[in-house]
C-alpha positions in Angstrom: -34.6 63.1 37.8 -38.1 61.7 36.1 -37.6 59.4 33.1 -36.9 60.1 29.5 -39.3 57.5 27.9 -42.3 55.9 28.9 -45.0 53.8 27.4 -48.8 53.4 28.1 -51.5 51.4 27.8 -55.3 52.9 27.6 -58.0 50.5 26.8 -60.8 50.7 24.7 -64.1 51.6 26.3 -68.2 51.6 25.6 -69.5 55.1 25.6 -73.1 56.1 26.6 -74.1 52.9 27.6 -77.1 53.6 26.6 -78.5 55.6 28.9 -76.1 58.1 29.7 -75.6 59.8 26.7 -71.3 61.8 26.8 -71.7 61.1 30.6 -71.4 57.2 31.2 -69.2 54.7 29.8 -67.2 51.5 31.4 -63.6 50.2 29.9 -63.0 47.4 27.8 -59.8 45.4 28.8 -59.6 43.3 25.7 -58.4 45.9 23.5 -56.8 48.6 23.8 -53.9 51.8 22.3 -50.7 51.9 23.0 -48.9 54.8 23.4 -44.5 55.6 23.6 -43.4 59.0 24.6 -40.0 60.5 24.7 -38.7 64.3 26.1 -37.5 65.9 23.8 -35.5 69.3 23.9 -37.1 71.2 21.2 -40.6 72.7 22.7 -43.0 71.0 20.2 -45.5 67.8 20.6 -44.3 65.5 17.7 -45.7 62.1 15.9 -43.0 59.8 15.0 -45.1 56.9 13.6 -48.7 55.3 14.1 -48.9 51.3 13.7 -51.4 49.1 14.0 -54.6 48.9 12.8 -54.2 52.9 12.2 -55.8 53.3 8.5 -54.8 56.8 7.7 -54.4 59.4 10.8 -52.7 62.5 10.9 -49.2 63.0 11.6 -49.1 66.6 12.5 -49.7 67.0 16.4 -52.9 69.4 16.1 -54.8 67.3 14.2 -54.5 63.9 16.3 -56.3 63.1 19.4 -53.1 62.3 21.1 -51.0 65.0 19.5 -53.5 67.5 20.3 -54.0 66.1 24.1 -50.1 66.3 25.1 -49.9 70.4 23.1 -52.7 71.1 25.4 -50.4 69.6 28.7 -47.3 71.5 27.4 -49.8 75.0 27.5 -51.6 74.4 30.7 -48.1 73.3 32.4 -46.1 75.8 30.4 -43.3 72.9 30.0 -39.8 74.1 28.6 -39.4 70.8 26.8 -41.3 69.0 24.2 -42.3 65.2 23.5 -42.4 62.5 20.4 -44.6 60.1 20.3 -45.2 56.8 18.4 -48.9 55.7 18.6 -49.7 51.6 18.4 -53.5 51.7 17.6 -55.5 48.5 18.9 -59.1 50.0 18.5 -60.3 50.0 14.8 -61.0 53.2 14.0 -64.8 54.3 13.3 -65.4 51.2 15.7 -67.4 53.4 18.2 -65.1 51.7 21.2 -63.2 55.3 22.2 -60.3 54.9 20.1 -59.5 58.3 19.8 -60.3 58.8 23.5 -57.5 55.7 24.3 -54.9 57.9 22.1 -55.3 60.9 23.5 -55.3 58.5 26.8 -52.2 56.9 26.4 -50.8 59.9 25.4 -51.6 61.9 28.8 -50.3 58.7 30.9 -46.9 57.9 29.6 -46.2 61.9 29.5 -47.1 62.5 32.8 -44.8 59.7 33.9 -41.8 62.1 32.0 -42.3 65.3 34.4 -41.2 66.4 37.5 -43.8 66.6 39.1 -46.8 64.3 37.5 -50.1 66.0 37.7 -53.2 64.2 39.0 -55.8 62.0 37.0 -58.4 65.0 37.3 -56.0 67.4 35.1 -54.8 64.6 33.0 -58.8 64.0 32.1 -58.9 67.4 31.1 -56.3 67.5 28.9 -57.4 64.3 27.1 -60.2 66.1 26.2 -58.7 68.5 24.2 -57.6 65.7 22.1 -60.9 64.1 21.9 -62.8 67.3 20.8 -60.0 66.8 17.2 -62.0 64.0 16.8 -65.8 64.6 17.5 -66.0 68.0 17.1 -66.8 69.0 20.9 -65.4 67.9 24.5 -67.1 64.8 26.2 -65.8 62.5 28.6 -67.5 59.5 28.2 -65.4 57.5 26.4 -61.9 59.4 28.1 -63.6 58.8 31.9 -63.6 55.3 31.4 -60.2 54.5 29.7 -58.6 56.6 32.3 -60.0 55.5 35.7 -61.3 52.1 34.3 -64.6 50.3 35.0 -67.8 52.2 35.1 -67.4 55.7 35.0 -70.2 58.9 35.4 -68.8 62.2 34.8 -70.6 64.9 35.4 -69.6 68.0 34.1 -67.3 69.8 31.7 -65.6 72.8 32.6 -64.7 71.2 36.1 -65.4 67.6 35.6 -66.9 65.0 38.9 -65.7 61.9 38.0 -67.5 59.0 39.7 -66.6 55.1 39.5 -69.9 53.3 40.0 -69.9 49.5 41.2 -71.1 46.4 38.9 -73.2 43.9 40.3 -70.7 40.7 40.6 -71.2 38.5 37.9 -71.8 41.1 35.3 -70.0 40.9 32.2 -70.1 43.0 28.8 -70.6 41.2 25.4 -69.0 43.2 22.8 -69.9 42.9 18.7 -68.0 44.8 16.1 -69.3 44.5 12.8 -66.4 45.4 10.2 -67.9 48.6 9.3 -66.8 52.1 9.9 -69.2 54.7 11.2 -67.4 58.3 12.2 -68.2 60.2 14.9 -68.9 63.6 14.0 -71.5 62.1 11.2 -73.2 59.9 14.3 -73.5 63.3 15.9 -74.5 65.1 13.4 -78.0 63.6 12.3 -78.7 63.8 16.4 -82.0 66.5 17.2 -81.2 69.7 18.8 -84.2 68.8 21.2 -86.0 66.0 23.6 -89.7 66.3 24.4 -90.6 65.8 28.0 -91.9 62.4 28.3 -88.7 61.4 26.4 -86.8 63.7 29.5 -88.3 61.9 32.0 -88.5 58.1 30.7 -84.7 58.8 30.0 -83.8 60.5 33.3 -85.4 57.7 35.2 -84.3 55.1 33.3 -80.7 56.3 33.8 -81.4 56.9 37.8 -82.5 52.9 38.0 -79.5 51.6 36.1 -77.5 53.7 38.9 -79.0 52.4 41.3 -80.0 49.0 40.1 -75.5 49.1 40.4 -74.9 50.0 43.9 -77.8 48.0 44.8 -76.8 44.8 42.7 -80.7 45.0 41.9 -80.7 43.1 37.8 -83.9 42.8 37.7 -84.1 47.5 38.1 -80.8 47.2 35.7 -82.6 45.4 33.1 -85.7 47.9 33.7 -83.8 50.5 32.8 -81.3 49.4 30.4 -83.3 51.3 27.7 -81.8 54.7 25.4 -85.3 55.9 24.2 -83.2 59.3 23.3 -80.4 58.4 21.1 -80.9 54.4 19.8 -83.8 55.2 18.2 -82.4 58.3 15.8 -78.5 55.9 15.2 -79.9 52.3 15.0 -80.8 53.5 11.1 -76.9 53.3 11.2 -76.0 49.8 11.7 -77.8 47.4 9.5 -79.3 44.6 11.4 -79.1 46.4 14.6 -82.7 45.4 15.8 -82.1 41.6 15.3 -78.8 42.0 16.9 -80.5 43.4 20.0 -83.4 41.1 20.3 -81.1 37.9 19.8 -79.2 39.6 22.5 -82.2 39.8 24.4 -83.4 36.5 24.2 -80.4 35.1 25.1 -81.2 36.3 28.6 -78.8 40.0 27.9 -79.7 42.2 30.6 -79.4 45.4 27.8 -78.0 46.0 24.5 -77.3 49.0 22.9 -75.0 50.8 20.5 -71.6 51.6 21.7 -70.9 55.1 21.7 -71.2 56.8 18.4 -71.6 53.0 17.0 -71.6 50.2 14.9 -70.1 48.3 17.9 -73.4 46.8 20.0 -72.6 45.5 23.2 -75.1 44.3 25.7 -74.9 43.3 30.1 -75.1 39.9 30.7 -74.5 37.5 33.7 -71.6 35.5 33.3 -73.8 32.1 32.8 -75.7 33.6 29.6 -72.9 35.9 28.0 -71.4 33.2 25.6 -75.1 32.7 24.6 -75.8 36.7 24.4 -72.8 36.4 22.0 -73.4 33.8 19.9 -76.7 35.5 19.6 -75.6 38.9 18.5 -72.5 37.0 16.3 -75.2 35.1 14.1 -77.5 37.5 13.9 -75.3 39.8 12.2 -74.2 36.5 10.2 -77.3 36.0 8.8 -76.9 39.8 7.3 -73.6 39.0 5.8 -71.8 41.0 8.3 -68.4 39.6 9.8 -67.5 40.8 13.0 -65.0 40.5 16.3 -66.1 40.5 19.5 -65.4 39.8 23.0 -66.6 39.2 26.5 -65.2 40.7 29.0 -65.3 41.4 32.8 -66.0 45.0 33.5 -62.9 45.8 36.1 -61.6 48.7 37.3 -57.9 49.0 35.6 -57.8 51.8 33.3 -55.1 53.3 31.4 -51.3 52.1 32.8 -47.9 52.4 32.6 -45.8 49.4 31.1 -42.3 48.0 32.1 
């Protein structure tokens, strides 16, 4: 007989990381949603209550990332039974740290521990997506990838997603900045061009094939080589005020990269662990000197994505 009630956790995660625009992004343990989901007999997905740092989010299932992820199981499984959900947000929203990705996350994890027969990560991916499109406006895995499997994730396509974990060089760890402003998704997309010209192509592509293999290889010196977005950074960095002194006090603290996470204003930058309180206190008083609180974190970047809880 599988369980009534379950509960996940699905942490927050960078998305792009630069240089993999909607196909990289690694998990960030420090923060996360949480995610409680019941059977129920009537055959609906419903929201019970959202707590947290929530601001105001839906209640009606089609219009939530995590409401819309488990309506999406219930068709693709054709489940006689419903669920209710109650969503504890941990991610400020507009935060560009995959907070609608960690609902829809969460949401997937703790039903999937309610059926019969629990479907593999591949499918529950797929359905998170659905959820994640409610809140961007299109399907991309770069944040979901990551809060699932955990680490550093490359996905490669849509349809029928490949995920791959790649490795992090030992030492590595992320240095995450949230300035308390809110930036929405689907307006971060929005003001992107339809089109790259070709030396952009292929200064991107390679910089994106170096930071791959500057992470199998546990090569920093090709990682910080290649830790550059000349693509997307330059048309969002408008975005956040301060962005550019962020990034070079981040840089001159010894940070291998630094970048906008995701859709932003989150920055975060790679740092070895002897120089990531320094890349922090960096990137913290830079945007001090703006007038810009913030929270922030470093953290290791480890493989544990989203999870069950006792």
């Amino acid at each position: 007989m599988s369980r009534a009630q379950a509960t996940a956790f699905a942490p927050a995660s960078v998305g792009n990381v630069a240089i993999g625009f909607d196909i990289l992004g690694f998990s960030v343990g420090a923060l996360g949603d949480r995610v409680s989901v019941r059977r129920i007999d009537r055959p609906e997905v419903s929201i019970a209550g959202i707590t947290g740092v929530a601001g105001e989010l839906p209640l009606e299932a089609a219009r939530n990332t995590a409401g819309q992820a488990l309506v999406a199981m219930r068709a693709a499984l054709g489940l006689d039974f419903g669920f209710e959900m109650a969503i504890d947000k941990g991610i400020p929203l507009g935060s560009g740290l995959g907070g609608s990705a960690a609902s829809a996350v969460g949401a997937v994890v703790a039903a999937n521990a309610l059926l019969e027969a629990p479907r593999p990560l591949i499918e529950l991916l797929q359905f998170a997506m659905h959820g994640e499109a409610v809140a961007s406006g299109s399907m991309h895995v770069d944040n979901i990838a990551p809060s699932l499997y955990g680490g550093l994730v490359l996905t490669v396509g849509i349809e029928q997603p490949r995920v791959k974990q790649i490795p992090v060089p030992a030492g590595v760890q992320a240095v995450i900045v949230h300035p308390h402003m809110f930036l929405g998704t689907r307006e971060a997309r929005a003001m992107l061009n339809k089109s790259v010209g070709m030396a952009d192509f292929v200064w991107q592509t390679a910089n994106l094939a170096g930071f791959i293999s500057g992470c199998y290889t546990s090569d920093l010196d090709l990682i910080r080589a290649s830790f550059e977005d000349v693509v997307i950074e330059p048309q969002r960095q408008a975005l956040i005020p301060g962005f550019a002194q962020v990034r070079a006090a981040a840089m001159a603290a010894g940070a291998l990269g630094c970048s906008i996470s995701g859709a932003g204003p989150t920055m975060f930058a790679w740092s070895e662990a002897g120089s990531a309180e320094a890349v922090r206190r960096g990137m913290v008083d830079a945007f001090a000197a703006l007038g810009t609180q913030t929270d922030h974190w470093i953290t290791a970047i480890d493989g544990r994505g989203a999870r069950l809880e006792p």
